[in-house]
N, C-alpha and C positions, 0 to 999 in steps of 0.2 A: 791948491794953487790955481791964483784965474788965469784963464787963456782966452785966448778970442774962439770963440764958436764954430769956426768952419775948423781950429782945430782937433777942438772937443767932438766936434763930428767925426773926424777923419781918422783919430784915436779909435774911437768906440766903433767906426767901422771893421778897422784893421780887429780889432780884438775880437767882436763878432765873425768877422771872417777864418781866423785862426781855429776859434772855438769851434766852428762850424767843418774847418778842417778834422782837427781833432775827435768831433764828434763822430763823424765819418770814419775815419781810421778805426777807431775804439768798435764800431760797430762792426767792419768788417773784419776784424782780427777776433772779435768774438764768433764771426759765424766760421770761421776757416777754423777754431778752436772746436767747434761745436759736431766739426766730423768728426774726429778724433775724441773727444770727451763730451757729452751730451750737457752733461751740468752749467759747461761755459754759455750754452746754449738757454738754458732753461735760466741762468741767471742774466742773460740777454734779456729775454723777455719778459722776467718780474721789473727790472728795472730800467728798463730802456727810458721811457717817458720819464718817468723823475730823475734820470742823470741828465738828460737832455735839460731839460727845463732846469734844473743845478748849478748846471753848467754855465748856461747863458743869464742866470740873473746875477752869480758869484762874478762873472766878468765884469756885468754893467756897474755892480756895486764896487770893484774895485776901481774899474775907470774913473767911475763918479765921484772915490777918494780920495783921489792922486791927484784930479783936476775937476775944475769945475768952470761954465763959460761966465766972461766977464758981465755981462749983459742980463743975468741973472742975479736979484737980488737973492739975500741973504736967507730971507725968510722961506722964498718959495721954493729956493735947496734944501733947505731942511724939510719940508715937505716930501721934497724926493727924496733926501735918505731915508726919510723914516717910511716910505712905501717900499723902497729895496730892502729894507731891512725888514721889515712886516712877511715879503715874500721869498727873501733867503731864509725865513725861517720857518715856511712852511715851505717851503723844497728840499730843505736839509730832512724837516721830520715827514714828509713823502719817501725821499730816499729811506729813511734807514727805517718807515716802517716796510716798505718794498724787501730789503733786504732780509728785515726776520722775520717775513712770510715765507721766502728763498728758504733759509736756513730751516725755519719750520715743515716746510713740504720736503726737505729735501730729505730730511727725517724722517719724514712719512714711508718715505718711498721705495724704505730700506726694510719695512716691514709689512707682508701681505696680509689682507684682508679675505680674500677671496679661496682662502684656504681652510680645510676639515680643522686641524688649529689653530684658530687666529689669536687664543686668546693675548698672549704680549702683545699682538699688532692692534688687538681693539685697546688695549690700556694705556697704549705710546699712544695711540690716537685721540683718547679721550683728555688725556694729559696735553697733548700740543694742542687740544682745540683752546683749551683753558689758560694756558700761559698765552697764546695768541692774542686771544682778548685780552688777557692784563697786558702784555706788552701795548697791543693797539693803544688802550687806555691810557698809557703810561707815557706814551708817542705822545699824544695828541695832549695830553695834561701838561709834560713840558713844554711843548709848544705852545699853548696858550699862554701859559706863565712868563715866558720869554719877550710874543707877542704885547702883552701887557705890559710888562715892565719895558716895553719901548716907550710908551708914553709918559712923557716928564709928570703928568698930571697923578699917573696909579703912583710910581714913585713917591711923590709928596705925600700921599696917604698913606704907604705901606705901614706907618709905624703909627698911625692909628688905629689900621687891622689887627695889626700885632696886639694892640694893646687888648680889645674886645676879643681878641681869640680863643678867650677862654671859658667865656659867657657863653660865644657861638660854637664853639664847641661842643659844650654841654648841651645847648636847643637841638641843635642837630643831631645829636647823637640819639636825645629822646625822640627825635621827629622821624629819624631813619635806620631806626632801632630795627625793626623787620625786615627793612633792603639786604640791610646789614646783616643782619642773622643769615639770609639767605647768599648771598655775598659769599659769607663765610663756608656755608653748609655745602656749596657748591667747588669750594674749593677742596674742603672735605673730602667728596664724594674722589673727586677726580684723584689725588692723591693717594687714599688709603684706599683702593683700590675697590670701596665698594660695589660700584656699578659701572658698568662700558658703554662704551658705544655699541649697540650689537648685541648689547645681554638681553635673556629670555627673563622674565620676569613675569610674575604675577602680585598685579598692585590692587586691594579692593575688590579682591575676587576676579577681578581681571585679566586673561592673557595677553601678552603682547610683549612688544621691542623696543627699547631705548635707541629711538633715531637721535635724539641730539641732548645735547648736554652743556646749558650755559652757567654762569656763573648765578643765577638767579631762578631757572628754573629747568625742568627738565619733562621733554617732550617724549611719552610712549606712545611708538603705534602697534594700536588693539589689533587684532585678528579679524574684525571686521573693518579695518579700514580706516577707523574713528583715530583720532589724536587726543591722550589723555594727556593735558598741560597742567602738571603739578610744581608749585615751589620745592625749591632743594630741600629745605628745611624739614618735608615731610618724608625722604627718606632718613636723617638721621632720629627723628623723635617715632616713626610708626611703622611695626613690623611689614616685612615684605618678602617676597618669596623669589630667591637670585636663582633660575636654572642652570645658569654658565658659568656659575661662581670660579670653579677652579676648572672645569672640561664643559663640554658641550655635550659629550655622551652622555645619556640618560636611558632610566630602565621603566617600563610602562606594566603596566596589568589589564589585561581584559577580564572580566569575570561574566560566568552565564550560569543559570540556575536552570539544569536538567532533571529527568528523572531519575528516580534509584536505578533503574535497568540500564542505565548508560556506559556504553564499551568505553570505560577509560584509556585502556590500551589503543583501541582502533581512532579515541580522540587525539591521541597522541601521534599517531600515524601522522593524521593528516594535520597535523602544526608541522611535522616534519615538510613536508609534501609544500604546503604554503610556504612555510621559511626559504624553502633551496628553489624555487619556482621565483621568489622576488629578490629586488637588488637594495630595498628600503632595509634590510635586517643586516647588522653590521657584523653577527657572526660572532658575538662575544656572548650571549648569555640565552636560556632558552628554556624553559620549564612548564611544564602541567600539575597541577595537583590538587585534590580535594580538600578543599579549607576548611567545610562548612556540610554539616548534614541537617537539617531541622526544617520542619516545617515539610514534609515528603516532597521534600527535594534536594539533592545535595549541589552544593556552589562547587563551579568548579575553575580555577582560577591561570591563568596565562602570567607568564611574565616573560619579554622580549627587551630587548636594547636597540636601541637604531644610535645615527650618529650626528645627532641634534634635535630637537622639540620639534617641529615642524616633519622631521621626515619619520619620527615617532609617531608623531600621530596620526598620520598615513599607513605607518603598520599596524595601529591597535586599529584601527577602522581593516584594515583587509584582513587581518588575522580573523575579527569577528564576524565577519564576512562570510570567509570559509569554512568557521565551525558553524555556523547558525546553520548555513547548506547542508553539512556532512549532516549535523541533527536532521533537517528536515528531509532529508532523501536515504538515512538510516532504515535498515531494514525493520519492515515492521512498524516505525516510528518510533522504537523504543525508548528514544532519548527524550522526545517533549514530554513538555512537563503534563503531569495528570494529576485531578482530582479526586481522590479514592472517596468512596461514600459507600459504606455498610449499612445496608436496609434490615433490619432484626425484624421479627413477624412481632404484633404482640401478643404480650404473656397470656395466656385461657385465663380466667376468673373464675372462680365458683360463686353457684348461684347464690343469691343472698336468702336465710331464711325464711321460711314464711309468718307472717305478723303469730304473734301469740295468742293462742283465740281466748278469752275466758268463759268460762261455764256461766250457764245459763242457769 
């Protein structure tokens, strides 16, 4: 409906004003919500900005439906719907990807990380990183689509697409055959529970920690710092080694090759002595034993638990620590290793005959 202009103004005043009310209320009835219940709070703040900004283009777009000023042709109104509608439809998918980040974190939050078992809370979290992305994805794909299909012009072609869609289909499927595979591999992972976020691993001979985990590839950080960036793909086609698979506890072995005359007993002593002396040995498993005699020397081998890789290997380093000492400050030094070497004299010879003379 046309109006004359200063009404159309004084409309869309009043409506901005409103909204602007409204937005205000909505904001402080969330924070008076947010002493009492934190979440009202935290969903304030994922989507404060994209309700705001929802809010005020749904109004001008409604105003701009109902009336429109006389003094505007035709053409250059459609012009403005078709930018309110361009931008109601990226505030609508603002908002509601805002909101399954909310929902997503809010999931998060219900399971720790920072704990001796995390393991569900690394697998909830490797799982919500990954629907995060498809969702985003999914957000912004409908959006566009929408986007698009505001213009009369994609319209008129749609059912030429349609028709080639099955040619371009086919191109792309061979063109993005490996996205895809990895795509897929990553989705994989994150489901069937192969690998977490957090998990110890060893990839390539490699130790280290799966910091992140996208839909395309998957980022380890080594023990020295370094970041191994492998596609998804190559954990489901090439072996690999999961330490956290089902627990984080793990069993370690130090082994040292002493001498025969080595106090077994008195070696065991002092594992006890180390073990109850540190707070790295978690108190589940604890053994000495001779594995191995050959070679004049016999192996003799440790095995401990701690309660993850990292503080493991901290005990197999101090454990060895303190036997190598107790060997080298052993009485006598009986425990290093030595080299026995038997000197035999040699055998006496008898003299060898004298030449045979012949007669003259």
């Amino acid at each position: 409906m046309a109006v004359p202009f200063t009404d159309f103004a004084l409309t869309l005043l009043i409506a901005l004003l409103v909204t602007l009310v409204g937005v205000v209320v909505v904001h402080v009835v969330a924070h008076l919500l947010s002493r009492r219940w934190p979440v009202a709070g935290e969903l304030s703040r994922y989507t404060a900005v994209p309700f705001r900004l929802l809010a005020v283009v749904l109004v001008i777009a409604v105003v701009c439906r109902t009336s429109r000023p006389q003094d505007v042709t035709p053409n250059i109104w459609e012009g403005v719907e078709l930018v309110l509608r361009l931008l109601s439809i990226g505030a609508v998918a603002w908002f509601v990807g805002a909101l399954l980040l909310f929902l997503e974190d809010l999931g998060l939050q219900r399971y720790r990380t920072d704990v001796t078992d995390n393991r569900n809370a690394r697998r909830l979290r490797t799982q919500v990183l990954v629907i995060r992305r498809l969702t985003v994805a999914l957000v912004v794909l409908i959006a566009l689509g929408a986007a698009l299909l505001s213009f009369p012009g994609v319209r008129a072609v749609g059912a030429s697409l349609l028709a080639s869609a099955g040619l371009l289909s086919v191109v792309g499927a061979v063109a993005a055959q490996s996205t895809l595979a990895n795509v897929f591999a990553g989705i994989q992972l994150a489901f069937s529970d192969a690998i977490r976020i957090d998990d110890v691993v060893v990839v390539d001979n490699q130790w280290g920690r799966i910091e992140e985990l996208t839909l395309s590839y998957v980022v380890v950080h080594l023990w020295d710092d370094r970041r191994l960036v492998l596609p998804c793909g190559y954990f489901t086609k090439e072996p690999y080694e999961n330490w956290t698979r089902r627990t984080s506890e793990l069993l370690g072995a130090v082994e040292l090759d002493l001498d025969w005359r080595t106090d077994v007993d008195g070696l065991r002593t002092r594992l006890d002595e180390i073990l109850e002396t540190t707070t790295l040995w978690d108190g589940r498993t604890k053994s000495l034993q001779v594995t191995d005699a050959t070679g004049g020397l016999v192996r003799i081998r440790v095995l401990v638990t701690a309660a993850d890789a990292s503080t493991l290997f901290d005990l197999r380093c101090r454990v060895r620590e303190g036997l190598v000492a107790w060997a080298r400050d052993d009485a006598d030094a009986a425990s290093l290793p030595r080299q026995r070497v038997e000197l035999v004299p040699p055998a006496r010879t008898a003299p060898s005959p004298a030449p045979f003379a012949s007669p003259s």
